[in-house]
C-alpha positions in Angstrom: 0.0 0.0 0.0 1.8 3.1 -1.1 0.9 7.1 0.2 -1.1 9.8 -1.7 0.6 11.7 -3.9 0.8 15.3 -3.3 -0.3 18.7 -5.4 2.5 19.9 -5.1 4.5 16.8 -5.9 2.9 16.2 -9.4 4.6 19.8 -10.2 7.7 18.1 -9.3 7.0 15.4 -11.4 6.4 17.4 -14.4 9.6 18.7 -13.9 11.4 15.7 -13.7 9.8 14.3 -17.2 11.4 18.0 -18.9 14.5 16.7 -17.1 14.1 13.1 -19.0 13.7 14.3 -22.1 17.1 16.6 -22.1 18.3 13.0 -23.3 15.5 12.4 -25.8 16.3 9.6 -28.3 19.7 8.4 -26.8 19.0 6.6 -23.9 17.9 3.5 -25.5 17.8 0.6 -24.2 17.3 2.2 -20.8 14.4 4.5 -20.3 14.2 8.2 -20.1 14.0 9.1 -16.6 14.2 12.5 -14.6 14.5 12.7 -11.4 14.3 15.8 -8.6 14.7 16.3 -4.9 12.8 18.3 -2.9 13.2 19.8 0.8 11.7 22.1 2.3 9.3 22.5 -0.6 12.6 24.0 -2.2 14.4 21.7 -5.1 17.6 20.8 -4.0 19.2 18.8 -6.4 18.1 18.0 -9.6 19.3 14.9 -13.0 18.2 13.0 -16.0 19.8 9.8 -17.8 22.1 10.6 -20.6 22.3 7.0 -21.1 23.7 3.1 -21.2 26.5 2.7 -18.7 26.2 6.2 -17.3 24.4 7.5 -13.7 20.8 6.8 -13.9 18.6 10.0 -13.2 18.3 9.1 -9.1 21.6 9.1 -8.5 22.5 12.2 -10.7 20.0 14.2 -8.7 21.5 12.8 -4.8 24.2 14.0 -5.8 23.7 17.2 -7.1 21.4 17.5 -3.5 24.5 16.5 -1.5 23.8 16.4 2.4 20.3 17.7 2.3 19.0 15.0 0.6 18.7 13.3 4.0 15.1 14.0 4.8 14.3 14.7 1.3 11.7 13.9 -0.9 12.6 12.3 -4.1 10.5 12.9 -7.2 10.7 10.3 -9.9 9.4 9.6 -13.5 9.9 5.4 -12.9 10.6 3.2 -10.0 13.7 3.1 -9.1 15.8 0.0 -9.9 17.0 -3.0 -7.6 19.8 -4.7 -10.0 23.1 -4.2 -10.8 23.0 -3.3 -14.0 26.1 -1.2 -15.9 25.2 0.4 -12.4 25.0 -0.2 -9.1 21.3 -0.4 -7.6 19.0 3.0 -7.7 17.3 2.1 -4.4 20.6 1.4 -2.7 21.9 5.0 -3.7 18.3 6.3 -2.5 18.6 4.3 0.9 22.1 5.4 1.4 21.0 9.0 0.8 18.9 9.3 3.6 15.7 10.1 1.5 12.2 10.1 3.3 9.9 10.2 0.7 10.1 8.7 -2.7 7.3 10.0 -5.1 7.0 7.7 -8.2 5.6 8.2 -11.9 5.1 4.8 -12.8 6.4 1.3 -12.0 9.2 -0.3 -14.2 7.6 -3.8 -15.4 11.0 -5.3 -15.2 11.4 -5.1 -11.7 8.6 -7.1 -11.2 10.8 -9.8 -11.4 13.7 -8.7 -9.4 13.9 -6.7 -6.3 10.9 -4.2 -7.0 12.2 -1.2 -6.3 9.4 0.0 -4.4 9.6 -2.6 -2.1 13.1 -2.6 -1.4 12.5 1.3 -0.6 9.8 0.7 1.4 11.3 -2.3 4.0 14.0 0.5 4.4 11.5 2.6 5.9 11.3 5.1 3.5 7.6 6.7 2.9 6.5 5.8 -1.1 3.7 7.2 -3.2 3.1 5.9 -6.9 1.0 8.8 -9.3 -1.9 8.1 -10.7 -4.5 10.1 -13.1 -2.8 12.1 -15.8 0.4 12.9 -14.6 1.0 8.8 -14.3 -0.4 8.3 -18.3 2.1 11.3 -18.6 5.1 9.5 -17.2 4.2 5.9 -19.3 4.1 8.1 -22.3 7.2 9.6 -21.9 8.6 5.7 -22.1 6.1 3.8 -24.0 8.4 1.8 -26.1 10.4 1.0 -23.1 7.3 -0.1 -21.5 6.1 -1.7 -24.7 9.5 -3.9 -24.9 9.4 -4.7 -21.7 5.8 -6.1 -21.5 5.6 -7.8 -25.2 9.3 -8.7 -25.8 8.8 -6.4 -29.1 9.2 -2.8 -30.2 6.1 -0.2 -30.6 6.1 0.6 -33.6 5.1 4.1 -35.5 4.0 3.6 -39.1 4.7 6.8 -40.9 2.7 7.4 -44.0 3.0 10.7 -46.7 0.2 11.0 -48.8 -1.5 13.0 -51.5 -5.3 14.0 -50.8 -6.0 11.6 -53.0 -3.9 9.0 -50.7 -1.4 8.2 -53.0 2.4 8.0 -52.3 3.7 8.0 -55.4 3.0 9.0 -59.0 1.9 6.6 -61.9 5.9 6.8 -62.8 7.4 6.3 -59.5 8.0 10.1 -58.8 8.0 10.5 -54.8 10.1 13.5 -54.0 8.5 15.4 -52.5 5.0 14.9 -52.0 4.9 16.2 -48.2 6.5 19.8 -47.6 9.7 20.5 -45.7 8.6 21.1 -42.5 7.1 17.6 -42.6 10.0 16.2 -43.7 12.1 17.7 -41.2 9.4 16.0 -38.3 10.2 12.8 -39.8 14.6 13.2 -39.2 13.3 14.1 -35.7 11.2 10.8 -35.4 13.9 9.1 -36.6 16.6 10.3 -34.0 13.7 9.5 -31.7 13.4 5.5 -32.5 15.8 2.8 -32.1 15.7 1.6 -35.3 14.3 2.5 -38.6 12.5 0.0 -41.4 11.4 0.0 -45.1 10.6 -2.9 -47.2 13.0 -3.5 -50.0 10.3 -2.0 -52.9 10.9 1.2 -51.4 15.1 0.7 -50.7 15.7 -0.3 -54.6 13.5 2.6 -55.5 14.2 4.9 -53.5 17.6 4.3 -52.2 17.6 6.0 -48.9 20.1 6.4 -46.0 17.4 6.5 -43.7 19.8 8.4 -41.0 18.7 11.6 -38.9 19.9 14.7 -40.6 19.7 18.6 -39.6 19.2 18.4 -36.1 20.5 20.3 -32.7 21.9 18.5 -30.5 23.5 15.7 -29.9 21.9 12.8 -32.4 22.0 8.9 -31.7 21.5 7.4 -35.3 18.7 4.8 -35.3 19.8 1.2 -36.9 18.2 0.9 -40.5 16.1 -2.4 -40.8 15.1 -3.4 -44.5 12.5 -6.4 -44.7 14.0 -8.4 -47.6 12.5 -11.6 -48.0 15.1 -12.5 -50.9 18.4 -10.8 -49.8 18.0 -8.1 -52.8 19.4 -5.3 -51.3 22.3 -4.2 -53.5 25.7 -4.2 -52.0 26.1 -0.8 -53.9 23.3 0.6 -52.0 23.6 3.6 -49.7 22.4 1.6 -46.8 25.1 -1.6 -47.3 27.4 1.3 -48.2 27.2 3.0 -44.7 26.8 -0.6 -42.6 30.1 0.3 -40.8 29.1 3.7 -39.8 25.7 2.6 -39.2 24.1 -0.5 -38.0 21.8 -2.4 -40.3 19.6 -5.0 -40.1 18.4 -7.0 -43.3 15.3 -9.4 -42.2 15.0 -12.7 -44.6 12.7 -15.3 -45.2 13.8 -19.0 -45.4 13.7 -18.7 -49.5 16.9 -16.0 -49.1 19.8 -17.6 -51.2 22.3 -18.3 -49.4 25.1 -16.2 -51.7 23.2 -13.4 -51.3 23.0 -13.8 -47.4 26.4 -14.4 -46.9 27.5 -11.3 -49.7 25.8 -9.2 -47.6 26.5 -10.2 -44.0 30.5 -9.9 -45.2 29.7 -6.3 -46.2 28.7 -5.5 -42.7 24.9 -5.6 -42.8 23.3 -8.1 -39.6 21.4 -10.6 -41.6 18.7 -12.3 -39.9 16.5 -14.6 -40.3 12.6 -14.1 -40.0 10.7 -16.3 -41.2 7.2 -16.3 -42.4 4.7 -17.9 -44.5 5.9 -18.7 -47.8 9.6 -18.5 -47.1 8.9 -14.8 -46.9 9.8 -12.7 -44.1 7.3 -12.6 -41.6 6.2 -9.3 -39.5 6.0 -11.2 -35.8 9.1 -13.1 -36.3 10.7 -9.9 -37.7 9.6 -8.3 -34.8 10.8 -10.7 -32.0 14.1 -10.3 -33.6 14.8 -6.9 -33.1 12.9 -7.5 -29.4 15.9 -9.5 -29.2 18.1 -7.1 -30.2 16.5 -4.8 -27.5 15.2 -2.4 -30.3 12.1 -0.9 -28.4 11.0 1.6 -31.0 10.6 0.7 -34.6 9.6 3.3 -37.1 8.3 2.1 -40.1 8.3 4.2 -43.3 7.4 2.2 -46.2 6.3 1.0 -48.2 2.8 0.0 -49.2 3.5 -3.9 -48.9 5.1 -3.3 -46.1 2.4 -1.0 -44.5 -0.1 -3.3 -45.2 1.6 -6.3 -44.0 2.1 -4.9 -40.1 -1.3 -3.9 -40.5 -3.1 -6.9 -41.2 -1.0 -8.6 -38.6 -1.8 -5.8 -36.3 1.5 -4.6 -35.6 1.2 -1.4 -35.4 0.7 0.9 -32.3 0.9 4.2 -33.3 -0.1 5.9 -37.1 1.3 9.5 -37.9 -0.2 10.0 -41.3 1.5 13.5 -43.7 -1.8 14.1 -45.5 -0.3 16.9 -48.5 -2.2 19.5 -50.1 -1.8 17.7 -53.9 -3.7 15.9 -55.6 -2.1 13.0 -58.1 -4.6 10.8 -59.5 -4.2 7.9 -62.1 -5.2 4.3 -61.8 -1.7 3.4 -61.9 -0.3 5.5 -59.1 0.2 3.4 -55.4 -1.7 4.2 -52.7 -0.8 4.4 -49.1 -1.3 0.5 -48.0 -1.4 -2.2 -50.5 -2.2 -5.7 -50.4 -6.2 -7.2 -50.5 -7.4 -4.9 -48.0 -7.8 -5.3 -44.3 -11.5 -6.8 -44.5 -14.8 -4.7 -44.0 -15.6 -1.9 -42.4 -16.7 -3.1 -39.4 -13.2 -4.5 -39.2 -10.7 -2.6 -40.1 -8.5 0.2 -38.2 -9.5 2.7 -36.7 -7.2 6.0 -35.2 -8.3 6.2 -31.5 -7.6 9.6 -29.8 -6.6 11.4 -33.3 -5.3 14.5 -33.2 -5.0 16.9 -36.0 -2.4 19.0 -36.4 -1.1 21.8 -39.1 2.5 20.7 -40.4 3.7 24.0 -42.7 1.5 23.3 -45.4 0.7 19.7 -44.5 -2.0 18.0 -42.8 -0.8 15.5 -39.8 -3.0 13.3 -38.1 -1.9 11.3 -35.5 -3.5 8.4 -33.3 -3.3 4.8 -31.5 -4.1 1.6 -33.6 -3.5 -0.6 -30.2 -3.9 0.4 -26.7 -0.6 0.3 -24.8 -0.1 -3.0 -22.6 -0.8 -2.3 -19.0 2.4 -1.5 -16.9 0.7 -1.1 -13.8 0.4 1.2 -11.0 
């Protein structure tokens, strides 16, 4: 049975999730956390996570509290953890602080099989309050697809789409560039350096050939890895993407009908072949999926193509849809549209955006919404 959670303290908490996301997009695959500690009703001390293998957000802040921590509440976006990890225990710094009061965001589902933090604070006598309402949605939010990987084994994953009025992605000749305008475009380099990992199907890498990396950011940038679903090993070894496999990581996904020269030309010019097979000895979307699990990718964002859309779609893959509606219109019976494939059934059945949103993008249209709830993480 944890405390009530103060007015005042779910100020402190929304200060500690602006802390988190100082390190937005390189902290993966540890979660964003801020953290903030409070005496007196005066902050004292104050951190955030840069990242794997350095000071998680709890002990950042003790520190920068020094001796009046002792007493001290301490205001944080996730439970504190109980393993050693690349570092020592959270609630052991937090104990050895002298803290009072611990105020949580929300529990980390993978101490429910180790210490739980919470507990560990609280048989040390220290007072500890879990949020709830909005200010707890808040803090899942701010880690979803930490949350999402740890629950499901798998990444979320974010299907992008750029479309025409007309919902078309490309023109009867292949032209693509540039349907959406460039503030759009620059969203989607921000999305990028947001997600652990980046995927197209290999229609859109042989016509397109793309880098996929974040460009033309501030800040310090963490490139995503670039995943290409290739059910054939296809991808040219004169591709940009094979070219830059030693600067950047990438992935190629194959079914069980890859040839085996092609496989082995491409692992030995650095690309991370792996196996995903699916039905037909192509490669399938949840075995593509508990790979990169595996590979603790936790946010996928997945930007093309029309097979490939419609494929995480009809196996319900995807969490989250932001959708670049343009102001053009493109027309022709011969020109793709947004998600190919047979269709995803009747109306009754298919998708459907919950909590859209609508918002202006420069000239562009982008709506955004949920196409699966997030799993529960408790408290």
């Amino acid at each position: 049975m944890t405390a009530p959670v103060g007015d005042l303290e779910y100020g402190w908490l929304a200060r500690a999730r602006d802390l988190a996301l100082r390190a937005r997009g390189r902290t993966g695959p540890n979660p964003m956390v801020g953290a903030v500690v409070v005496r007196d009703g005066r902050v004292v001390g104050e951190g955030w996570h840069e990242g794997a293998g350095t000071l998680h957000a709890e002990p950042v802040a003790l520190r920068a509290a020094g001796d009046a921590a002792r007493g001290a509440t301490l205001v944080c976006t996730l439970e504190p953890c109980s393993h050693h990890g690349r570092t020592p225990p959270c609630a052991e710094a937090v104990i050895a602080a002298g803290v009072a009061r611990v105020v949580v965001g929300c529990l980390d589902p993978l101490e429910r099989g180790r210490g739980q933090g919470v507990r560990v604070l609280a048989a040390a006598g220290i007072e500890v309050a879990v949020a709830g309402g909005e200010e707890a949605e808040a803090c899942r939010a701010l880690n979803a697809p930490f949350l999402t990987w740890a629950l499901t084994g798998r990444p979320l994953v974010t299907l992008k789409l750029a479309t025409s009025l007309d919902g078309r992605v490309a023109t009867a000749t292949g032209e693509t560039r540039w349907i959406s305008g460039p503030a759009a475009r620059a969203l989607v380099h921000r999305w990028r350096a947001d997600s652990d990992a980046v995927a197209v199907g290999i229609g859109t890498a042989l016509a397109d050939d793309p880098m996929l990396t974040a460009r033309d950011l501030e800040g310090p940038v963490r490139q995503p890895a670039r995943v290409v679903f290739d059910s054939l090993a296809r991808l040219p070894l004169t591709s940009a993407l094979v070219r830059s496999a030693g600067q950047v990581p990438l992935v190629v996904l194959v079914g069980e009908a890859a040839p085996a020269d092609r496989v082995a030309a491409l692992a030995a010019a650095g690309a991370q072949v792996v196996a995903a097979p699916g039905p037909g000895g192509r490669v399938g979307v949840d075995a593509g999926l508990d790979a990169l699990g595996a590979r603790e990718v936790q946010s996928l964002f997945l930007e093309g193509g029309p097979g490939l859309a419609a494929a995480f779609l009809a196996a319900r893959a995807v969490d989250r849809v932001e959708w670049v509606v343009a102001p053009v219109i493109i027309g022709g019976d011969a020109a793709p549209g947004a998600v190919g494939g047979p269709g995803l059934g009747p109306l009754a059945e298919v998708p459907r955006l919950a909590g859209a949103t609508v918002t202006r993008v420069g000239e562009d249209v982008l709506v955004s919404g949920r196409l699966r709830p997030p799993p529960d993480a408790g408290g």
